[in-house]
N, C-alpha and C positions, 0 to 999 in steps of 0.2 A: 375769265382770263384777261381780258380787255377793261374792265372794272366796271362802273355802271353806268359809264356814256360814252358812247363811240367818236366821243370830239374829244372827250381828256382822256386817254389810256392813264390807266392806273394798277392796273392790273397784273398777272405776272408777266404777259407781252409786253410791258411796258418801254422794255430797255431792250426786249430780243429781235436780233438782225441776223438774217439768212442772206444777204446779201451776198459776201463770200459763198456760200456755196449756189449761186448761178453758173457758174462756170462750168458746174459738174454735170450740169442736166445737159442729157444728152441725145431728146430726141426732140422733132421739130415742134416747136411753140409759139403760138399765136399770142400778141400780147395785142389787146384794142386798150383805149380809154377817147372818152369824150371831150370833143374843143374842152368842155367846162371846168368836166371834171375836179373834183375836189382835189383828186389823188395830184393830180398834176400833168399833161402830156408830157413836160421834161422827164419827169421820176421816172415815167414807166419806160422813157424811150431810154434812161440810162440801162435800167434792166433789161430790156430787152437785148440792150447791147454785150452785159457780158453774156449771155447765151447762144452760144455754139451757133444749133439753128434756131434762130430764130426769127421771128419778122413783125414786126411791128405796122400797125391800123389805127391812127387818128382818124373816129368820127365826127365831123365837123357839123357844127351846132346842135349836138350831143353833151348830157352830162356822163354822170353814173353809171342811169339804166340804162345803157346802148342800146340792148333788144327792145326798147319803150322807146326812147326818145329817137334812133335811127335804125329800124326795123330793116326794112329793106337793104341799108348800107351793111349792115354786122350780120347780114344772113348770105350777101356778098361776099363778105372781106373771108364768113369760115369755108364758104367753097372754094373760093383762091386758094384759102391754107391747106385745104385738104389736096386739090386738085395739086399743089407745088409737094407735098410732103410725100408723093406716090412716087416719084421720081428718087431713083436710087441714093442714099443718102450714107455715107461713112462706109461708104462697101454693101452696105445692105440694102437688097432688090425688097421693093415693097409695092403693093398696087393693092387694085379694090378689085375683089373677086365677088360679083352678085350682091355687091353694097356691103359685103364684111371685110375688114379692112385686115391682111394678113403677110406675115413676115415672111422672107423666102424660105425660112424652114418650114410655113403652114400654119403658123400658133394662128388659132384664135384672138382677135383682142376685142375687148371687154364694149357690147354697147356699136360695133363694127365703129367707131371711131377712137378705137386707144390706140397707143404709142407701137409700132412694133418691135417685138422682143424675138 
């Protein structure tokens, strides 16, 4: 999909942007990327921006691998995300029941850290 080097797309991703549809997601999302980062801290902090909830984590002197290069920072920044995402969000009561993470109707979600539905 990407074609046979992740520096030259060529592939059929080559040309495809989801960009437009950031706007539609609509449950709380963490976005990190590292000082170094290839991707960019701008890029991701524009995305982050059309996303409803969301919140944004530069690791600082961090690349890529955030959980490698800033361990302790990005194992921080997703209990922040979690601990803020508990807090009633769009109308909907959400909280962590015995570490499963469930929506005020009861759903189950996947892994006790998905989205609640």
């Amino acid at each position: 999909m990407q074609g046979p080097s992740e520096f030259t797309i060529t592939g059929t991703l080559g040309k495809y942007d989801a960009t437009s549809f950031l706007p539609q997601i609509k449950v709380p999302t963490l976005f990190t990327v590292g000082q170094f980062d290839e991707v960019g801290p701008e890029l991701v902090r524009r995305f982050a921006a059309r996303v409803p909830a969301a919140r944004y984590v530069q690791l600082a002197g961090s690349a890529h691998m955030t959980p490698w290069d800033a361990r302790d920072e990005n194992v921080k920044s997703c209990a922040r995300s979690y601990a803020w995402r508990t807090r009633p969000a769009r109308g909907r009561e959400v909280g962590m029941i015995k570490g499963v993470h469930r929506s005020r109707a009861g759903r189950r979600c996947a892994g006790g850290v998905g989205p609640a539905t």
